[in-house]
Z-matrix of the N, CA and C atoms (Angstrom, degrees):
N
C 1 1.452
C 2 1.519 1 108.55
N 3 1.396 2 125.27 1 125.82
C 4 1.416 3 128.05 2 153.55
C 5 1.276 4 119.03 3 -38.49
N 6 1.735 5 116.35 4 131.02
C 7 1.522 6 112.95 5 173.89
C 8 1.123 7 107.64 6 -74.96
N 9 1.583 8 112.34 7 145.54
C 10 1.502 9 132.40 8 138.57
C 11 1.387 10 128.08 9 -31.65
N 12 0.899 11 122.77 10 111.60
C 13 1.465 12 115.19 11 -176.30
C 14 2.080 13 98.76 12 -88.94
N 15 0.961 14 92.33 13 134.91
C 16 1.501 15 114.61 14 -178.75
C 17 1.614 16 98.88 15 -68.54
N 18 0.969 17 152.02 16 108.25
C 19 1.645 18 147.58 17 155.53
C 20 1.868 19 122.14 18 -115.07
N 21 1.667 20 89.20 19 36.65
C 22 1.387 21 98.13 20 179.24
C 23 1.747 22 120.53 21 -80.17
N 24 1.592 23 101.64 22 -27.73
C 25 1.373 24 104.76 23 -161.75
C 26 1.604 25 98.83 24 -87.97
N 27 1.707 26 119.65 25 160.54
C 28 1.134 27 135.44 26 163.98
C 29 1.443 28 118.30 27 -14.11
N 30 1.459 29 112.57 28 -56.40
C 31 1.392 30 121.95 29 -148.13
C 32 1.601 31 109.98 30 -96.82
N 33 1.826 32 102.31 31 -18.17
C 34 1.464 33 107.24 32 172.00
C 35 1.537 34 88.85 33 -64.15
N 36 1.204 35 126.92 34 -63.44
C 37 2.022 36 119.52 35 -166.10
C 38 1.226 37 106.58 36 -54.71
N 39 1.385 38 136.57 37 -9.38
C 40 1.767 39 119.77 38 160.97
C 41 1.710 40 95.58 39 -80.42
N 42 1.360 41 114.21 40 -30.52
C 43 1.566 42 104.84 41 -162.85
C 44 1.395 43 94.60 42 -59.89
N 45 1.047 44 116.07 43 -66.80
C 46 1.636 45 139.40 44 -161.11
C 47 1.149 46 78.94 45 -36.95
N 48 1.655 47 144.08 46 -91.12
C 49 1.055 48 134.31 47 -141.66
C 50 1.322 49 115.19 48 -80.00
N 51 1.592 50 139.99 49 1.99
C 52 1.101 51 117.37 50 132.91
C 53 1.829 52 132.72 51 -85.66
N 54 1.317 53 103.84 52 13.43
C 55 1.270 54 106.85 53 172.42
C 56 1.905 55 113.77 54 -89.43
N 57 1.389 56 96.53 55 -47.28
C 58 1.392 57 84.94 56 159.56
C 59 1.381 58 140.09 57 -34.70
N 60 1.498 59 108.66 58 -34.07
C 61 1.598 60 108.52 59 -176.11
C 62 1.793 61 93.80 60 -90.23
N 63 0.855 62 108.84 61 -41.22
C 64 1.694 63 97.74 62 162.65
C 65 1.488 64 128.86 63 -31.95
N 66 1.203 65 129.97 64 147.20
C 67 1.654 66 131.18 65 165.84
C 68 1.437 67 97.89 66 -66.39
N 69 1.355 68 101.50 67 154.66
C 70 1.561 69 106.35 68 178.58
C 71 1.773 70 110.48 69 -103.44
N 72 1.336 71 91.81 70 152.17
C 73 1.435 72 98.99 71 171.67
C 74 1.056 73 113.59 72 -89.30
N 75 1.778 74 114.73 73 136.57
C 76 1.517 75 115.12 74 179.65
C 77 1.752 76 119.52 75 -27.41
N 78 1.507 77 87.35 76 -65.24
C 79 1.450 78 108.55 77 177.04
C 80 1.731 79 123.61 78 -29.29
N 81 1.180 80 99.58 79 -39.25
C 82 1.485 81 131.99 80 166.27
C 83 2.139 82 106.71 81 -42.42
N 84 1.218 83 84.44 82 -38.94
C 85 1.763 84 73.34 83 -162.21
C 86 1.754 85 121.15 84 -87.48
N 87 1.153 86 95.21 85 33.22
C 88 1.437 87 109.30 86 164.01
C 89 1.904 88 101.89 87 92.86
N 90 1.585 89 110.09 88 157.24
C 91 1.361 90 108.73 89 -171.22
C 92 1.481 91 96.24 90 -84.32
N 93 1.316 92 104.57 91 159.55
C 94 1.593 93 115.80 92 163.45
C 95 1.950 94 102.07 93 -92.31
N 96 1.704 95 95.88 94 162.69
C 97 1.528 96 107.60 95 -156.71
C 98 1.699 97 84.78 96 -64.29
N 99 1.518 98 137.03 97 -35.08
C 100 1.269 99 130.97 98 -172.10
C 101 1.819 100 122.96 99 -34.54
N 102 1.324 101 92.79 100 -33.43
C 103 1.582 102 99.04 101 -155.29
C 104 1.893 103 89.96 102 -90.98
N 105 0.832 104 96.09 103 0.60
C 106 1.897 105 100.16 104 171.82
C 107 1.563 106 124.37 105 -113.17
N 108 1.611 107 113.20 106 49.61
C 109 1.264 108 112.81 107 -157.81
C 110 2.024 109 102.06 108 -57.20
N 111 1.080 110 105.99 109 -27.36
C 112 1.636 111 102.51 110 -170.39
C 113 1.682 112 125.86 111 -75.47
N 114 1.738 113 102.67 112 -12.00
C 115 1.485 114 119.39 113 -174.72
C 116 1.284 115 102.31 114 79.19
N 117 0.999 116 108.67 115 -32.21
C 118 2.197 117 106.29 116 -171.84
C 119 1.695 118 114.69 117 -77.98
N 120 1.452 119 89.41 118 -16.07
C 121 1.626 120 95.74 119 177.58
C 122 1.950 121 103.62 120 -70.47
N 123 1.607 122 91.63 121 -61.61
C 124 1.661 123 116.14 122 173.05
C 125 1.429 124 102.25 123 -36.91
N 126 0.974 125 115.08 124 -59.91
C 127 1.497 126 102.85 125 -175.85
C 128 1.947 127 134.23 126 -77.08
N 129 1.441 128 108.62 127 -23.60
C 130 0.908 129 123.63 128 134.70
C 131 1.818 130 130.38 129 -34.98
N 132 1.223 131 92.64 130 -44.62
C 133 1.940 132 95.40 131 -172.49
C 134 1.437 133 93.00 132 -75.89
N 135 1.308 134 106.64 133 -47.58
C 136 1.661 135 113.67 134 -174.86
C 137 1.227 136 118.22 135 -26.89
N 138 1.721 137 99.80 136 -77.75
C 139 1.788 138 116.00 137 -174.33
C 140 1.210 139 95.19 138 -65.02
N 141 1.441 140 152.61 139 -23.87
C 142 1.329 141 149.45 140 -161.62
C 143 2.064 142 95.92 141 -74.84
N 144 1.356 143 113.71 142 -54.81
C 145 1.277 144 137.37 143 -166.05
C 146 2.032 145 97.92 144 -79.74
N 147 1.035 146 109.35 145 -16.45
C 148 1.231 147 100.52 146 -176.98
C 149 1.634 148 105.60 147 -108.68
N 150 1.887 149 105.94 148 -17.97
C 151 1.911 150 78.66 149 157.89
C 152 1.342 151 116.03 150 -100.46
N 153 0.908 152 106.72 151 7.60
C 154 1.768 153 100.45 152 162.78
C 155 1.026 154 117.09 153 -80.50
N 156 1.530 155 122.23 154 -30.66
C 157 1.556 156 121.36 155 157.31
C 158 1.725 157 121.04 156 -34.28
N 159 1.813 158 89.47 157 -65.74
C 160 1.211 159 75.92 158 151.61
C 161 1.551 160 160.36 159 -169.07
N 162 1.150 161 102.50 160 121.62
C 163 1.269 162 147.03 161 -138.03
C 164 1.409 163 97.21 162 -126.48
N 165 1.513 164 96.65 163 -68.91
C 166 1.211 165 127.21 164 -168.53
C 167 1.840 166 112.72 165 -59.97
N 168 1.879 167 95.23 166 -49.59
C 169 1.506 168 104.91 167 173.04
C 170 1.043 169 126.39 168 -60.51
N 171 1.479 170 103.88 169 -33.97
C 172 1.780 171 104.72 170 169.95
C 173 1.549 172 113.25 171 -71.99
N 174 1.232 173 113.67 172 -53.86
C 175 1.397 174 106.45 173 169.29
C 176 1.571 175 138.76 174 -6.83
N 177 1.956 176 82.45 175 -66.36
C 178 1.137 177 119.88 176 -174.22
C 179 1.770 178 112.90 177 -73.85
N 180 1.280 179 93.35 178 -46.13
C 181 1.386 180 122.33 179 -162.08
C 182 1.415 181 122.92 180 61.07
N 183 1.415 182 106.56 181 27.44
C 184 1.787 183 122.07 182 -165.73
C 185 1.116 184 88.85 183 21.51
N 186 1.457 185 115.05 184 90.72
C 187 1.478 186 122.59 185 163.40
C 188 1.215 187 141.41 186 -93.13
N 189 1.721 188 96.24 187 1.92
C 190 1.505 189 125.66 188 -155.32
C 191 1.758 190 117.58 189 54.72
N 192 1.296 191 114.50 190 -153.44
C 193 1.441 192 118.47 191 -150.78
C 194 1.875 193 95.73 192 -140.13
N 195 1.217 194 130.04 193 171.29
C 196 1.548 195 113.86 194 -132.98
C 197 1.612 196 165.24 195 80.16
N 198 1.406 197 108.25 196 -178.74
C 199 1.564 198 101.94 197 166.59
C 200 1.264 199 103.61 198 -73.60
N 201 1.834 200 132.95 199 -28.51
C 202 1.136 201 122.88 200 -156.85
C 203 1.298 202 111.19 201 -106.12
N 204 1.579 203 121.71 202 19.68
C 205 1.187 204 107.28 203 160.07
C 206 1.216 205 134.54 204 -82.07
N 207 1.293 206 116.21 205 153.27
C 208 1.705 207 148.21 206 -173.32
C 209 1.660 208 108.82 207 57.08
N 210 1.789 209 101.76 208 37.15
C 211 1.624 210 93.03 209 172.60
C 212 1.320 211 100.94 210 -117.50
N 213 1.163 212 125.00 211 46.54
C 214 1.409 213 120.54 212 140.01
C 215 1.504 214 112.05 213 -135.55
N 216 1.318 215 121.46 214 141.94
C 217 1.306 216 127.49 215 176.01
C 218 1.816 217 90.12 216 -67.94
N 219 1.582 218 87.20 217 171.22
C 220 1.443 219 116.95 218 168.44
C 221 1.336 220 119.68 219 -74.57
N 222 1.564 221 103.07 220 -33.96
C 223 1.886 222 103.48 221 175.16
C 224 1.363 223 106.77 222 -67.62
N 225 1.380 224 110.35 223 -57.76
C 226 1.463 225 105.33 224 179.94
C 227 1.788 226 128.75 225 -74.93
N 228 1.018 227 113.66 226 9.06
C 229 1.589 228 127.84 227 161.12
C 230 1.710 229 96.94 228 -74.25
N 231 1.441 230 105.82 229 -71.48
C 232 1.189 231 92.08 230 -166.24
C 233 1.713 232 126.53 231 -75.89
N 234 0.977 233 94.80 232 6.04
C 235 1.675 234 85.14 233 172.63
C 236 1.478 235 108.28 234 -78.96
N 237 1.774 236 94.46 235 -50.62
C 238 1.459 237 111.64 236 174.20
C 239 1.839 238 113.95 237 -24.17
N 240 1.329 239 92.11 238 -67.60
C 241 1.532 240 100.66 239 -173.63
C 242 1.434 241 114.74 240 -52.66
N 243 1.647 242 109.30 241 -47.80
C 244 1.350 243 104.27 242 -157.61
C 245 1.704 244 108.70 243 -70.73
N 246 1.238 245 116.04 244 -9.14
C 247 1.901 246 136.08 245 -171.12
C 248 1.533 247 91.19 246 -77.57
N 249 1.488 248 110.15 247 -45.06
C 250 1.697 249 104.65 248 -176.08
C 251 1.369 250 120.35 249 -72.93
N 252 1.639 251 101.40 250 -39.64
C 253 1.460 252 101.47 251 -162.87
C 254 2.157 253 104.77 252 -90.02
N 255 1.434 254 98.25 253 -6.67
C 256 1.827 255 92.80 254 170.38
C 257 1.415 256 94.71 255 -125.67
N 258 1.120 257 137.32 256 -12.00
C 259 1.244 258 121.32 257 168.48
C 260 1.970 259 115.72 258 89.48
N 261 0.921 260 139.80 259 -173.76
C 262 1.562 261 125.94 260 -126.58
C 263 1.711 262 90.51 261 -100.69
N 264 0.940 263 120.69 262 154.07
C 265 1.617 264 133.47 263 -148.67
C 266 0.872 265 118.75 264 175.63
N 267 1.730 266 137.04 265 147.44
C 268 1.676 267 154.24 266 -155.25
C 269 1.215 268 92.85 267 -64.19
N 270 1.332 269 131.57 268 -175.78
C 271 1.894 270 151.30 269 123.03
C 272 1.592 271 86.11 270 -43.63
N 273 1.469 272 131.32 271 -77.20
C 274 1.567 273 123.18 272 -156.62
C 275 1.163 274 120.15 273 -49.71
N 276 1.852 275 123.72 274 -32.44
C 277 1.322 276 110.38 275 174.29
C 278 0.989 277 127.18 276 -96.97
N 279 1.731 278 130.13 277 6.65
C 280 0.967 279 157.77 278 -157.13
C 281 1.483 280 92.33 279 -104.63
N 282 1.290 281 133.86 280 -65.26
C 283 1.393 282 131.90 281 -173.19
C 284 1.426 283 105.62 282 -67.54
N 285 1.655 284 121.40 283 -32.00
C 286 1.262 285 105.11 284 -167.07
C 287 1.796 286 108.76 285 -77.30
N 288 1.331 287 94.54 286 -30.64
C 289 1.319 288 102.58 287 -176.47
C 290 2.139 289 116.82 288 -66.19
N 291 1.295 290 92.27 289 -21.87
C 292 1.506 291 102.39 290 173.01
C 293 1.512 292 118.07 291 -96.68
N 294 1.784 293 101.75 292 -2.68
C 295 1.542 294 101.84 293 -177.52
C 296 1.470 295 131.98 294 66.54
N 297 1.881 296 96.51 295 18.80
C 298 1.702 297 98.79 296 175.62
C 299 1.378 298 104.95 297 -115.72
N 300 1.015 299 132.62 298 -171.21
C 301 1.632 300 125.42 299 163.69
C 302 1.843 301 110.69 300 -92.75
N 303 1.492 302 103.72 301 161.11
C 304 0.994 303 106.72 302 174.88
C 305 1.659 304 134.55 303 -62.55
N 306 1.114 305 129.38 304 -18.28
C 307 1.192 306 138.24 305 157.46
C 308 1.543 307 121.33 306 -45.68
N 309 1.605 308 99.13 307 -56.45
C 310 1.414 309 94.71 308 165.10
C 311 1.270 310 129.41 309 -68.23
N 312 1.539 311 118.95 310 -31.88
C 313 1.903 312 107.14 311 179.89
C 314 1.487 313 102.66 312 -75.02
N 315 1.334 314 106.56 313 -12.02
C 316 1.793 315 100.00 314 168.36
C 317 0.706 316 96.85 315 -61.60
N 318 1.240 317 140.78 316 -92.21
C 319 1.669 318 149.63 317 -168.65
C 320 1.414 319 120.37 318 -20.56
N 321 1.843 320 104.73 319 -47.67
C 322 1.181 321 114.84 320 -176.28
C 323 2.065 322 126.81 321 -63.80
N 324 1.557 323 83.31 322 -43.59
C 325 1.814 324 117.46 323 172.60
C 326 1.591 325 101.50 324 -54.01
N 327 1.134 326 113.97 325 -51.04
C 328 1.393 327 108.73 326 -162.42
C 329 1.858 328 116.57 327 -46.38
N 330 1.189 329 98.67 328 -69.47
C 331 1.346 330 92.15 329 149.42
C 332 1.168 331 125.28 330 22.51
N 333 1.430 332 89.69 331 -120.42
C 334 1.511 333 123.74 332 166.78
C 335 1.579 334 116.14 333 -22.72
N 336 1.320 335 109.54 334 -75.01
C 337 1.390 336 117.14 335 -174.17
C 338 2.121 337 102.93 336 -45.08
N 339 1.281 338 110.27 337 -46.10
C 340 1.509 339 116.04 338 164.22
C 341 1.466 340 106.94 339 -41.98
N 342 0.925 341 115.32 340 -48.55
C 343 1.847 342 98.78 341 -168.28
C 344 1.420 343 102.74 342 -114.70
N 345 1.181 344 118.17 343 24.74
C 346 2.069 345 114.58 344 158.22
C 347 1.521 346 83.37 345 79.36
N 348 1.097 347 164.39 346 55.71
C 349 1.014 348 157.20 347 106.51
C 350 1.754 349 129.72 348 -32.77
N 351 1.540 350 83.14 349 -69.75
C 352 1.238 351 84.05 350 165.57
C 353 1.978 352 111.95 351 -126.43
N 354 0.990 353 126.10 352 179.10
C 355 1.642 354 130.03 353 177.80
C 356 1.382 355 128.23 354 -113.55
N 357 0.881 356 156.29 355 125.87
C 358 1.483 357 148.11 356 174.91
C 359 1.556 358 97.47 357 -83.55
N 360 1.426 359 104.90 358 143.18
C 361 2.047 360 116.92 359 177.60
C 362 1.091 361 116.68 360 -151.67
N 363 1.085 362 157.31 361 128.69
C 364 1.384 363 162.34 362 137.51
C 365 1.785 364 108.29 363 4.38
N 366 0.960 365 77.99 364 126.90
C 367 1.859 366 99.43 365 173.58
C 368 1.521 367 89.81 366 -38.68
N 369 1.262 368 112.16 367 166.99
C 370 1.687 369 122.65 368 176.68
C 371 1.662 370 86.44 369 -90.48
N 372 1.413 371 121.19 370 -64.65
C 373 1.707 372 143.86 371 -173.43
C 374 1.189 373 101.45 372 -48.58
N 375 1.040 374 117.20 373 -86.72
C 376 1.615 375 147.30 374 170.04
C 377 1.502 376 137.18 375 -64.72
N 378 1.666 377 104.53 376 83.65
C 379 1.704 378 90.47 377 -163.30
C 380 1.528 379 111.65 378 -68.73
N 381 1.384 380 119.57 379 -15.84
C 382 1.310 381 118.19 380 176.79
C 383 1.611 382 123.88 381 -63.20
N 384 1.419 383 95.81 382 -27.92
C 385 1.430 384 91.00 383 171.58
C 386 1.893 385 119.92 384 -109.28
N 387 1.692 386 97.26 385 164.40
C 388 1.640 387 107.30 386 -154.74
C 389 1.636 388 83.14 387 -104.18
N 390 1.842 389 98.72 388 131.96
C 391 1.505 390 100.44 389 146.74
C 392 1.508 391 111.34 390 -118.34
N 393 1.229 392 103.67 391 174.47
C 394 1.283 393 113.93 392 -169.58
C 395 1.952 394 112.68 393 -107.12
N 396 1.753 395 117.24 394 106.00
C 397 1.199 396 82.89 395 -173.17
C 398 1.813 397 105.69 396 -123.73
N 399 1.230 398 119.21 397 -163.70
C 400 1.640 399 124.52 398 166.04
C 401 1.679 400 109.28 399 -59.09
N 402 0.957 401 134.35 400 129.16
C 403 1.408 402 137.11 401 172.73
C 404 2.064 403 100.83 402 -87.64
N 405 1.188 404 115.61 403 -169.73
C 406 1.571 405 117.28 404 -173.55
C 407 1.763 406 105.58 405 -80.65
N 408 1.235 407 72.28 406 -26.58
C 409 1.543 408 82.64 407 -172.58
C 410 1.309 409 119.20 408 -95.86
N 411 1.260 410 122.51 409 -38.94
C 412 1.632 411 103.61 410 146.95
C 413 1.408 412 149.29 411 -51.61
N 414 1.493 413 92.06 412 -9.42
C 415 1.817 414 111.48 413 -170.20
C 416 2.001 415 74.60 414 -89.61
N 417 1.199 416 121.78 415 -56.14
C 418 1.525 417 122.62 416 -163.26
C 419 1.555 418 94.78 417 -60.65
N 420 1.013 419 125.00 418 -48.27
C 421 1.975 420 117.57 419 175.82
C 422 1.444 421 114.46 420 -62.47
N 423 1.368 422 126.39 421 -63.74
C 424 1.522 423 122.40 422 176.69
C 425 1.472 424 106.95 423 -56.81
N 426 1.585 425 141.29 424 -43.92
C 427 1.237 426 114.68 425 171.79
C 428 1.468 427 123.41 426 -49.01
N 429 1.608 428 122.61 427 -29.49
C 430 1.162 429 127.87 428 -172.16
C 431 1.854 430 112.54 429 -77.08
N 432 1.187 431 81.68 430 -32.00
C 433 1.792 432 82.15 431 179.35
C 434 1.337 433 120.02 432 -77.35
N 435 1.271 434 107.35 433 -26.54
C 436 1.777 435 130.27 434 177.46
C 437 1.679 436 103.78 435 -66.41
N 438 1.453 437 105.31 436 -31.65
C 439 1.450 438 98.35 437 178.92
C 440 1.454 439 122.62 438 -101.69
N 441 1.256 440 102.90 439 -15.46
C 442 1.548 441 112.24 440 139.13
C 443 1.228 442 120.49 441 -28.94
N 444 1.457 443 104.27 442 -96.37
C 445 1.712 444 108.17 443 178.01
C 446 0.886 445 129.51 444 -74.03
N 447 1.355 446 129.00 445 7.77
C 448 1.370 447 136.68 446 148.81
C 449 1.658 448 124.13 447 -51.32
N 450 1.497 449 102.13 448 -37.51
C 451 1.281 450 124.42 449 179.37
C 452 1.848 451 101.08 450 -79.05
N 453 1.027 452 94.52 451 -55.66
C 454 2.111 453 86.35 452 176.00
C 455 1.252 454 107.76 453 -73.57
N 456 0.793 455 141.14 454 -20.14
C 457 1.592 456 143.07 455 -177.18
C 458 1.926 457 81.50 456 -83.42
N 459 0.983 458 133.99 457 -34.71
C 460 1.736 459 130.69 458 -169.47
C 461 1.763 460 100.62 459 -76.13
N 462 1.301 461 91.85 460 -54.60
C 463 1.854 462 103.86 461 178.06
C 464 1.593 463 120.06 462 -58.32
N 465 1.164 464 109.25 463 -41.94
C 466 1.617 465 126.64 464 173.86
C 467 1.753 466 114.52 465 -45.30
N 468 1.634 467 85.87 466 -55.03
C 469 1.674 468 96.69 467 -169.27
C 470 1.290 469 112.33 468 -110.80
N 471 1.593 470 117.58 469 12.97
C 472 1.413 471 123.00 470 162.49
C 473 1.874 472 116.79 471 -10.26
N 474 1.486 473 89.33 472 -88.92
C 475 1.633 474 99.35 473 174.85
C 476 1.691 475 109.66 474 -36.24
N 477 1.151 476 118.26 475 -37.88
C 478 1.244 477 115.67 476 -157.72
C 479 1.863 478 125.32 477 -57.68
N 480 1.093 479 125.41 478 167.81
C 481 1.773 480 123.62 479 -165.66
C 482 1.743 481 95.20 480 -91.70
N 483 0.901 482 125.19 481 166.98
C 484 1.704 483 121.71 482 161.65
C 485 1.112 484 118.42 483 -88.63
N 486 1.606 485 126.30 484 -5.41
C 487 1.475 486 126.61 485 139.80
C 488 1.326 487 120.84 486 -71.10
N 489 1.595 488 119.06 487 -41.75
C 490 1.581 489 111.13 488 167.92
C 491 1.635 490 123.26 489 -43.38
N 492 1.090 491 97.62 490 -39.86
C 493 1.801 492 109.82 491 -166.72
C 494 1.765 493 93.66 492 -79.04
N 495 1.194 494 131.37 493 -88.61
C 496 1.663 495 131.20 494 163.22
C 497 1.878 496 96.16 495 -3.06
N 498 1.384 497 100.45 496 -84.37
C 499 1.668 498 86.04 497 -166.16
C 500 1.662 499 118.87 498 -70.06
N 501 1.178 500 127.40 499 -2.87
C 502 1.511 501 126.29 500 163.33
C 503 1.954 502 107.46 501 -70.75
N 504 1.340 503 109.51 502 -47.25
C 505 1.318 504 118.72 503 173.98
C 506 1.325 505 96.85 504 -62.70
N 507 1.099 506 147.11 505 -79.20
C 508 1.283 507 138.02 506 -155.80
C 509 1.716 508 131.78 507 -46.03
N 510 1.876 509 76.46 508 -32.10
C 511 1.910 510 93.27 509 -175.34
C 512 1.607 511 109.44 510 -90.42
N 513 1.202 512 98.40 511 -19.26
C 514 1.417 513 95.75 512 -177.10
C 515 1.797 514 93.67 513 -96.14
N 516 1.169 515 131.22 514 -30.70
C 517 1.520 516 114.74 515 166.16
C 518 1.398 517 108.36 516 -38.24
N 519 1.855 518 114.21 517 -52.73
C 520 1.235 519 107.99 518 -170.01
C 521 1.290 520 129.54 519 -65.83
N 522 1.491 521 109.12 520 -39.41
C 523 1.153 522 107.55 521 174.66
C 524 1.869 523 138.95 522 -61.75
N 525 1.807 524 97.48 523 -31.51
C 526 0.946 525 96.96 524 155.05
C 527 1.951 526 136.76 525 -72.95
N 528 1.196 527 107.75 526 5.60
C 529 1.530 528 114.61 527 -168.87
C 530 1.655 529 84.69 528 -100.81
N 531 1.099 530 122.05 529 -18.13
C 532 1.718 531 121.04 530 -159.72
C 533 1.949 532 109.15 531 -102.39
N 534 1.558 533 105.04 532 -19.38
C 535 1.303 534 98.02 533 161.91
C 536 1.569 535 140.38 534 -95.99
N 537 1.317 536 97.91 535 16.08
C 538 1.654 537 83.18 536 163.05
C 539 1.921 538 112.32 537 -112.01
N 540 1.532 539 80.18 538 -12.42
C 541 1.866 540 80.66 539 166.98
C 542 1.283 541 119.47 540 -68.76
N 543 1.654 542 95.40 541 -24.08
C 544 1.891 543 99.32 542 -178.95
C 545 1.358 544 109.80 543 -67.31
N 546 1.553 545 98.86 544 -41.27
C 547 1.556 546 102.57 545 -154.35
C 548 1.839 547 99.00 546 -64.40
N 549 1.365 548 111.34 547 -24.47
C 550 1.598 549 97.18 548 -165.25
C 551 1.472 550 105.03 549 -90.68
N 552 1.092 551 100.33 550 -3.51
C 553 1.942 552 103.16 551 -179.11
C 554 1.573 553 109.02 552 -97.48
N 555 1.487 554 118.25 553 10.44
C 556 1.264 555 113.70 554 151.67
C 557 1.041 556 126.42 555 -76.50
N 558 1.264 557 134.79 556 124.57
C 559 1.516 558 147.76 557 170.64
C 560 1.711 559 99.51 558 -78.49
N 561 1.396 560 108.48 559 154.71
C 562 1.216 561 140.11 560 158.37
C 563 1.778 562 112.55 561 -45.98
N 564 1.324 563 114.76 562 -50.61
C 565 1.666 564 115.55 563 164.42
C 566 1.418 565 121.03 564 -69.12
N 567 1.122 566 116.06 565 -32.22
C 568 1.674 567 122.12 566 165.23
C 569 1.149 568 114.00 567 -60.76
N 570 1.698 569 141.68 568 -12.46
C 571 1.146 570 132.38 569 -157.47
C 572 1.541 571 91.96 570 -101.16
N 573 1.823 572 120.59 571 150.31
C 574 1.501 573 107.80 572 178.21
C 575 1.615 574 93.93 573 -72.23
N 576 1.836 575 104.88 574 -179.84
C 577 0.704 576 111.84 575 178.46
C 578 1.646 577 123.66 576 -114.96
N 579 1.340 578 96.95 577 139.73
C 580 1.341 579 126.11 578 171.20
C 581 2.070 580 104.79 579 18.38
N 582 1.049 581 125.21 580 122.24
C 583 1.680 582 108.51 581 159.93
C 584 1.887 583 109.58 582 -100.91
């Protein structure tokens, strides 16, 4: 099996970023499933490659490219987004739909609602009840951040094929839709044990 290269410490993230401007070594472009006849290797590289992901994201905080990078957190991106892309909705369906509890997108909203981001309004149905939606000006901030990282997400995968990018998006859609089902279908005997 090919080693792992370790890129946890400080000084690998200066490497990394002068290796990037470097040509790459073949070797560089990831193992094929061959060199993992046992799967345990494969999967090993995997989770190995996926906390450096991120590692890296936090680092980074995919902040995009600009004046406006890394001024929005990740909590508040995604609420942002998800208000635009389903449109104005409780704390309850808002958390369920993000898979946190409601306490926290309270927490999280507040924020927002502080700096006109987003608005609280009366149910359309129900005037008694509050949804939570995008204000003008949050639709004018999340477009800006979207084009932010739109642009590093452009720089990242430069080299890349327009089938590479489609099937990287796709697999990583999947994969992320596939870990919290994992996470709850762990049992207590599945977990290693204790050191």
């Amino acid at each position: 099996m090919p080693p792992i290269q370790d890129m946890t410490s400080d000084a690998s993230v200066s490497q990394d970023a002068t290796d990037a401007q470097a040509p790459q070594d073949s070797r560089e472009s990831g193992p094929a499933a061959s060199e993992f006849p046992d799967g345990a290797g494969l999967l090993d590289a995997l989770q190995h490659q996926v906390a450096i992901f991120a590692r890296r994201a936090e680092q980074t905080r995919l902040g995009g490219v600009g004046q406006v990078r890394n001024t929005m957190d990740r909590a508040a991106y995604l609420l942002l987004n998800r208000l635009d892309l389903e449109g104005p909705m409780g704390v309850k369906a808002l958390a369920a739909g993000m898979g946190i509890d409601s306490s926290t997108v309270t927490r999280q909203v507040a924020p927002l609602v502080d700096t006109g981001l987003v608005k609280r309004t009366s149910h359309p149905e129900d005037g008694r009840a509050v949804v939570l939606e995008l204000s003008d000006r949050g639709h004018a901030r999340l477009e800006e951040v979207r084009l932010s990282r739109r642009l590093l997400m452009q720089r990242v995968t430069d080299d890349w094929t327009e089938e590479e990018k489609v099937s990287f998006t796709a697999l990583l859609t999947r994969f992320n839709r596939s870990l919290p089902a994992a996470k709850q279908s762990v049992s207590p005997e599945d977990a290693p044990p204790a050191s």
